[in-house]
Each structure stands twice: as structure tokens, then as C-alpha cells.
N, C-alpha and C positions, 0 to 999 in steps of 0.2 A: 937323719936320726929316725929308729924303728920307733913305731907306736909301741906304747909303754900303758900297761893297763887302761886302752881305748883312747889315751892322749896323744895327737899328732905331735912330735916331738919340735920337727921343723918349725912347724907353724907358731908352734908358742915361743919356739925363739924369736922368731920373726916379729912377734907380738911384743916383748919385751922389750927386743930392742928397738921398736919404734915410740913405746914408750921411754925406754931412758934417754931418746935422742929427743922427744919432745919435752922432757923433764930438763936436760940439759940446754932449750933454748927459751925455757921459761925463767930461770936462773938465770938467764943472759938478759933476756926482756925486765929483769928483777931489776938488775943492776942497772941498762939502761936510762928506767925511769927513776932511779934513785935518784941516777948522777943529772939529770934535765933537773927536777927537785932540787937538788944541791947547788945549780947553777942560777935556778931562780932566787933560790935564798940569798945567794952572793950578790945580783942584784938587788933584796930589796923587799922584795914578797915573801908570803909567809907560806911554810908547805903544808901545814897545819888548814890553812884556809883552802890554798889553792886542791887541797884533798878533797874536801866538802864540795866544792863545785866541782869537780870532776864526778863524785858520786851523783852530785842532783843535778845536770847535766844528763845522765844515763836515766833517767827518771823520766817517766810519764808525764808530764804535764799538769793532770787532773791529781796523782798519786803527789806531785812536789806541792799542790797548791794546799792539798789535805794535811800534807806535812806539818806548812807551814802555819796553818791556821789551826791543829791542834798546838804547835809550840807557842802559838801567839796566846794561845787561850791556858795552856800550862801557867806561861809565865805573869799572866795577869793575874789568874788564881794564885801566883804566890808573890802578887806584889811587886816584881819585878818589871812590867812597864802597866800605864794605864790601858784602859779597856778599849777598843779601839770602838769612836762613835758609832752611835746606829747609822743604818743608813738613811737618807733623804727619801722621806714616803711622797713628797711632792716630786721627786724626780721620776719621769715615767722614762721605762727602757723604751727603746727604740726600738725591740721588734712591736711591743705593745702600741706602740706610735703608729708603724707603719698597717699592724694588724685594723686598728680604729678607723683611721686614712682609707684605706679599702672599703674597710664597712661604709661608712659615710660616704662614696662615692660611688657606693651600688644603690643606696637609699633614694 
């Protein structure tokens, strides 16, 4: 196909249809994981949950832990579980352990 006001004609076909051919196996990967989903429900599990951890699974570590500890802190603010304890001031972390141990065996 001849360029058509500076547009390569081939090429944007070629473009298109590697688009509808990946559009058409995303529709396939759709239904895939529907039917895995469907299969889990029949056993027993919920797809509803098993969604949630697929999501926070893909998640950062440090981004799920944030998550979580704003939703723990939402739902304390509304009464929804108690506040979770402070933490233990007499308990010393263990790099701070190991930092002190040092010092004191340079002294």
C-alpha cells in the first residue's frame, strides 16, 4: 500500500494487526483465568479472596506492609478491631544489640 498523506500504509497495517492478534489472546488469557477461578470455587475457595492475594502478592513488600497498617489503623478509628498494643520499650532490637556488643568489646 502507497503512503497516503506521509502515512506508511503497510506498516500501519502490520501495526494493527499485531494489535488485534494480541487483543485476541488477551480475551483468551481472560477466560483462562476466569475458568482456574471457577475451578477453585468448585473446590471450596473463594475467588473473591483468592483475587486480593494475587493483587498483594504483586506488591512490594514494604508498599503491602503500608497497606496493611493503614487499613489496621482505618479500621480501629472506626471501631472495627481494637488498637493493636504498643510495642515492648524493654524489648531491644537486635541490630541495637548487636551494635552495643561491639561497642563494648572495643572498650
Amino acid at each position: 500500500m502507497a503512503d497516503v498523506g506521509g502515512v506508511a500504509g503497510d506498516r500501519l497495517r502490520a501495526f494493527i494487526e499485531r494489535i488485534e492478534r494480541l487483543e485476541e489472546e488477551r480475551v483468551a488469557l481472560s477466560d483462562d483465568i476466569r475458568e482456574v477461578y471457577a475451578e477453585a470455587k468448585a473446590t471450596g475457595f473463594d475467588p473473591k479472596i483468592m483475587r486480593q492475594l494475587v493483587r498483594l502478592r504483586k506488591m512490594e513488600s514494604s508498599d503491602r506492609e503500608e497497606q496493611e497498617y493503614l487499613l489496621d489503623t482505618y479500621k480501629a478509628a472506626l471501631g472495627m478491631i481494637a488498637l493493636p498494643p504498643e510495642p515492648d520499650k524493654s524489648v531491644v532490637p537486635a541490630p541495637q544489640l548487636i551494635s552495643e556488643a561491639r561497642t563494648s568489646q572495643e572498650a
